[in-house]
matplotlib code that plots the C-alpha trace (Angstrom):
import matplotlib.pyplot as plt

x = [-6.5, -3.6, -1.4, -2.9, -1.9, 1.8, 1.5, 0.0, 2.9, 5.7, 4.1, 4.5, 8.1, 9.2, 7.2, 9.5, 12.9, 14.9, 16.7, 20.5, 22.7, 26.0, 25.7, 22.5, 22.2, 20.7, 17.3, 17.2, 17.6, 14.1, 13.2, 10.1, 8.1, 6.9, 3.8, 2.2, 2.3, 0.2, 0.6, -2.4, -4.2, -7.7, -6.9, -10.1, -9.2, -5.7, -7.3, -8.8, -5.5, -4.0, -7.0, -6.5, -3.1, -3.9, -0.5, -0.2, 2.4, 4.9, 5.1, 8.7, 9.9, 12.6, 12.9, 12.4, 9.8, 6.8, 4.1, 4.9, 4.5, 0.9, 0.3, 1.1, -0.7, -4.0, -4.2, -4.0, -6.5, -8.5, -8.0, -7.5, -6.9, -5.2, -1.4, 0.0, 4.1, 4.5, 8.3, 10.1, 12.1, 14.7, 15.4, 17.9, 17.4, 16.3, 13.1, 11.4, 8.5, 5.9, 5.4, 2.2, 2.1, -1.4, -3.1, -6.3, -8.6, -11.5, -11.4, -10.3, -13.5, -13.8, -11.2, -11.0, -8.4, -4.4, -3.2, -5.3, -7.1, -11.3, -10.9, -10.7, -8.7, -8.5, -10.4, -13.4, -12.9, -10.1, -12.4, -15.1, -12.3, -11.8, -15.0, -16.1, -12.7, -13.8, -17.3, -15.5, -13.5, -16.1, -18.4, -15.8, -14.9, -18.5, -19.2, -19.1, -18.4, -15.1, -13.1, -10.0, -8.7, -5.4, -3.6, 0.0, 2.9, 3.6, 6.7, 6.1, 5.9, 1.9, -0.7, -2.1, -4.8, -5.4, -9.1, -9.4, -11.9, -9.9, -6.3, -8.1, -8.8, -5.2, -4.3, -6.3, -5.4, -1.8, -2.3, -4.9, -2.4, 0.4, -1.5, -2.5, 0.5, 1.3, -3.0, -2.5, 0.6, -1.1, -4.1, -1.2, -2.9, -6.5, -9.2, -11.3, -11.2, -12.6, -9.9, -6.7, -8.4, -8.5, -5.1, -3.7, -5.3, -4.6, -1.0, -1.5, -0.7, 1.2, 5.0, 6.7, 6.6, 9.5, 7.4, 4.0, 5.7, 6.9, 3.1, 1.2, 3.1, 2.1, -1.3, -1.0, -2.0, -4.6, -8.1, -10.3, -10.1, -11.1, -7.5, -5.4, -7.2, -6.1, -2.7, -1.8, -3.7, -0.9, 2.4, 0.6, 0.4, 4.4, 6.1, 8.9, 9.6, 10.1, 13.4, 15.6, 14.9, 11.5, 10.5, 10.8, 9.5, 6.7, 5.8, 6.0, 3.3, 1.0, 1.4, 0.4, -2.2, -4.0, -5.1, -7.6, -11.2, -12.3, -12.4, -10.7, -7.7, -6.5, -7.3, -4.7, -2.4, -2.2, -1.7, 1.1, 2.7, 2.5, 4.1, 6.9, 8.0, 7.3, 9.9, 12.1, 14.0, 13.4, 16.5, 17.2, 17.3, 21.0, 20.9, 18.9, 20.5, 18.0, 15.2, 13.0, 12.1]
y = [6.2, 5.2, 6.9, 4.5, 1.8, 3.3, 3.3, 0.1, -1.7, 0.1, -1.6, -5.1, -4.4, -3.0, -5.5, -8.3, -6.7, -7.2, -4.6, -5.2, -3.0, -4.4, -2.5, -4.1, -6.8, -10.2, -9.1, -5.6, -7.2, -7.2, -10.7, -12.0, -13.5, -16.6, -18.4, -18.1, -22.2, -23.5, -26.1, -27.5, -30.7, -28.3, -28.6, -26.7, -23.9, -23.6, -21.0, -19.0, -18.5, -17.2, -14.9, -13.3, -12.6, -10.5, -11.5, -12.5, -14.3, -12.1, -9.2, -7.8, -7.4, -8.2, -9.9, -7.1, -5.8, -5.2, -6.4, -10.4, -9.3, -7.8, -10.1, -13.1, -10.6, -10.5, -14.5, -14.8, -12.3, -14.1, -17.9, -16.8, -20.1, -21.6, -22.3, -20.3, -20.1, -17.2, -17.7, -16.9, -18.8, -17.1, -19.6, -19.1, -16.4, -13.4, -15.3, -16.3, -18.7, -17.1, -20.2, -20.5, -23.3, -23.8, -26.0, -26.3, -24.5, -25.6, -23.8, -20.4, -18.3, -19.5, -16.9, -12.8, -11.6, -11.5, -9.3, -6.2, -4.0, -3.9, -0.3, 2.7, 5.0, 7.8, 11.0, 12.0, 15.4, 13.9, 11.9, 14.4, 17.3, 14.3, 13.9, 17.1, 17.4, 14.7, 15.7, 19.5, 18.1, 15.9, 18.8, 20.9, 17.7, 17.3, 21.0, 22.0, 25.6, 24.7, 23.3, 21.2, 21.1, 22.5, 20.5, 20.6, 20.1, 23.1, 23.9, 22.4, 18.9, 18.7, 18.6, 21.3, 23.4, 26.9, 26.4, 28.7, 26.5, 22.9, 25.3, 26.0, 22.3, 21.3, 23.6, 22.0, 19.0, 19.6, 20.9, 17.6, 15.4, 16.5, 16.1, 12.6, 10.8, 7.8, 7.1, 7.1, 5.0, 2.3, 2.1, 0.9, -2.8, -2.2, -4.2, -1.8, -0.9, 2.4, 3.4, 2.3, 4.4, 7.7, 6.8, 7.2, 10.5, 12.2, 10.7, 13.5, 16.5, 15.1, 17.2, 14.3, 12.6, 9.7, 8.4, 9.0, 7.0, 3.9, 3.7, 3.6, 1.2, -1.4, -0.7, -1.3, -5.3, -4.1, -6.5, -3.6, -1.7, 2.1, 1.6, 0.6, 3.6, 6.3, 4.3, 4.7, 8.3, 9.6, 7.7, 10.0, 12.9, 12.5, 11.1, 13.8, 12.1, 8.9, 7.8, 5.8, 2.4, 2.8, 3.3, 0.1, -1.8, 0.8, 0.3, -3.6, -3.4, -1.2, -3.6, -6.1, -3.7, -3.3, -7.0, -6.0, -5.0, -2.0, 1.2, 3.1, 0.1, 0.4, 4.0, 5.5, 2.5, 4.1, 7.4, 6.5, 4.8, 7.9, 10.0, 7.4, 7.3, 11.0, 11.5, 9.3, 7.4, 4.3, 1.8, 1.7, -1.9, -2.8, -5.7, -9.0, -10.5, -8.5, -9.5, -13.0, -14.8]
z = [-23.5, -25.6, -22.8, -20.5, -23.0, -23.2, -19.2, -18.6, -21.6, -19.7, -16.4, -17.6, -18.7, -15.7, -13.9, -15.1, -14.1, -11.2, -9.2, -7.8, -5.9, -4.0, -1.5, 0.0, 2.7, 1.8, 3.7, 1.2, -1.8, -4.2, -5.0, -7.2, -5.6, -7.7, -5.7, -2.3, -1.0, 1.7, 3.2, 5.5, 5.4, 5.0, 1.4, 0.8, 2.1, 0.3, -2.4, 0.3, 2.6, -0.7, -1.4, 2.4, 2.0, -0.7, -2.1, -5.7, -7.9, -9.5, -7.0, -5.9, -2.7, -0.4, 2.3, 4.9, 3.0, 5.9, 2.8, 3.8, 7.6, 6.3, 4.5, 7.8, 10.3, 7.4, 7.6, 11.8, 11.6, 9.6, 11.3, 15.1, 17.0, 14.2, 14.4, 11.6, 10.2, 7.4, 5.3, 2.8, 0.9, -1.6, -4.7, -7.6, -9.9, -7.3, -7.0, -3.9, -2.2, -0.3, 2.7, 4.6, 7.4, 9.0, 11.0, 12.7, 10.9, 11.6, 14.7, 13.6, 15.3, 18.5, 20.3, 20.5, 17.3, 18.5, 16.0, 15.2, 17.1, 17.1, 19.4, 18.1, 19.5, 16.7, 18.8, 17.5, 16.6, 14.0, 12.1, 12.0, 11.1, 8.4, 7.3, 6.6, 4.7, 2.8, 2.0, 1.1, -1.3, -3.0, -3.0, -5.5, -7.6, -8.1, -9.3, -12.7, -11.9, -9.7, -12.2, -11.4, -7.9, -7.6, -4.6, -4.1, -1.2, 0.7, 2.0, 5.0, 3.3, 3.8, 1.0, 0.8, -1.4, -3.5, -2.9, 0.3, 2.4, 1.3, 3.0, 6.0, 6.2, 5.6, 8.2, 10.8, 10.1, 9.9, 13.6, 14.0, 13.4, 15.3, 18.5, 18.4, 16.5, 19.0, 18.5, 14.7, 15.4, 17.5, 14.3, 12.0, 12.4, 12.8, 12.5, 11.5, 7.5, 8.4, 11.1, 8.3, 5.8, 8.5, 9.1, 5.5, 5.2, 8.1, 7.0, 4.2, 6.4, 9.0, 6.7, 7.2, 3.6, 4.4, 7.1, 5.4, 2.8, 4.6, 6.4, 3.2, 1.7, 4.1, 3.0, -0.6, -0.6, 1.7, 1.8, 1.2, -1.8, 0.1, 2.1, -1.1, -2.9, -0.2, 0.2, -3.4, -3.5, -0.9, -2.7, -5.8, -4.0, -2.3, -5.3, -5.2, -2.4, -3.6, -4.0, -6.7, -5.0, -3.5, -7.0, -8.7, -5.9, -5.7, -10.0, -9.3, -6.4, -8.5, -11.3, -9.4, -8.1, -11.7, -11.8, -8.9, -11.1, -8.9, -11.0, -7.9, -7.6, -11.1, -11.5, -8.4, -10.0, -12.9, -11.5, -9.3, -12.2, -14.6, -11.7, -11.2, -14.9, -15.0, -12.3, -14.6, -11.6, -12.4, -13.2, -16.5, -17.7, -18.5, -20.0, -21.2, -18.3, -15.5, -17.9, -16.7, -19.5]

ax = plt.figure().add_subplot(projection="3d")
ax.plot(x, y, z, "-o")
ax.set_aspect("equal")
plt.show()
């Protein structure tokens, strides 16, 4: 416990700091984001919008950073016929304005969704493969005789398992995986909850941890709290693989992530923030000058 108080005070303190590198275009260059501002004339809906983007004051990102595109893509899901505008807005101070424009409202149900897919196209023999990997898995967790789970990254850049039944599933689905690729690509911005979550899992043992990487962040600020777990569960998992400047913005978004109240939210939070400051890449803070007051 009083690690996780060490973790959690190291969190905020990071959480405040800004990262700056010359060599980075305007568009790459981690802002704080200050407030999320609509603007509509369904003024009670304003708290609402901000509660689907599942953006919160006092995250950092740039302005490249595929989270805002989430975050737009989350609210046209949400209110189909209305005419939405999602912007930034970068202010002094590496700070920024989250910008939602929005108009009629009231008739955001009446049309099919734009923006995410309501088919599933993973094939059913991946789901079940990960299903049953799934219920494996929880099966040895939940046994007293088991002990801990040894799980680690193979050499082939998959997770992977010294429990002999949880190999043979890594296995498969390291063979699953490489089969239907372009499907798991096209569930990127599904509709369904269910299909994002396979996605980030099967992302596990697909030996390519950069991209792995890059796909579960844009599931970090996801609206249901399953996704977010396996998201942050696999940046865990392929933290070696993290780089220098991944990891700030990374720590700030699972920050952020810990004011959620789900056990499962701030418990893979704190995990990925323990292996970040483990890994010890993190900026160190130069001066009072990269410090908001």
């Amino acid at each position: 416990m009083k690690n996780m108080k060490i973790i959690f005070i190291l969190c905020i303190f990071f959480f405040s700091c800004h990262v700056t590198a010359s060599d980075r275009t305007a568009s790459d260059v981690a802002l704080k984001w200050v407030d999320i501002e609509v603007i509509t004339n369904q003024f009670d809906q304003i708290n609402e919008v901000k509660k689907v983007s599942g953006l919160r004051p006092g995250f950092t990102a740039a302005l490249s950073d595929p989270l805002l595109r989430s975050a737009c893509n989350r609210i046209r899901t949400k209110y189909k016929t209305a005419k939405i505008n999602c912007r930034g807005i970068s202010m002094e101070g590496a700070s920024a304005l989250y910008v939602v424009e929005i108009s009629d409202l009231e008739n955001s149900d009446s049309i099919p969704d734009r923006y995410c897919s309501e088919v599933k196209v993973l094939p059913p023999e991946s789901v079940i493969l990960l299903e049953n990997w799934k219920l494996t898995l929880e099966k040895q967790l939940a046994s007293p005789e088991s002990g801990p789970i040894s799980e680690y990254i193979n050499d082939n850049h998959f997770l992977d398992y010294r429990h002999s039944e949880l190999h043979e599933f890594a296995l498969a689905l390291y063979r699953e995986i490489s089969l239907h690729m372009s499907r798991i690509d096209n569930q990127v911005a599904s509709c369904i909850s269910e299909e994002r979550e396979n996605v980030i899992n099967l992302l596990n043992f697909l030996g390519d941890p950069n991209r792995a990487i890059r796909i579960a962040e844009t599931y970090l600020a996801d609206e249901d709290a399953s996704v977010r777990n396996s998201a942050f569960r696999l940046l865990a998992s392929f933290s070696k693989y993290i780089t220098v400047r991944s990891s700030q913005h990374l720590l700030d978004l699972a920050c952020n992530n810990l004011r959620n109240t789900t056990f499962t939210d701030r418990n893979k939070s704190l995990v990925l923030i323990s292996e970040l400051l483990t890994k010890k890449t993190l900026q160190p803070i130069q001066s009072a000058n990269n410090v908001d007051s």
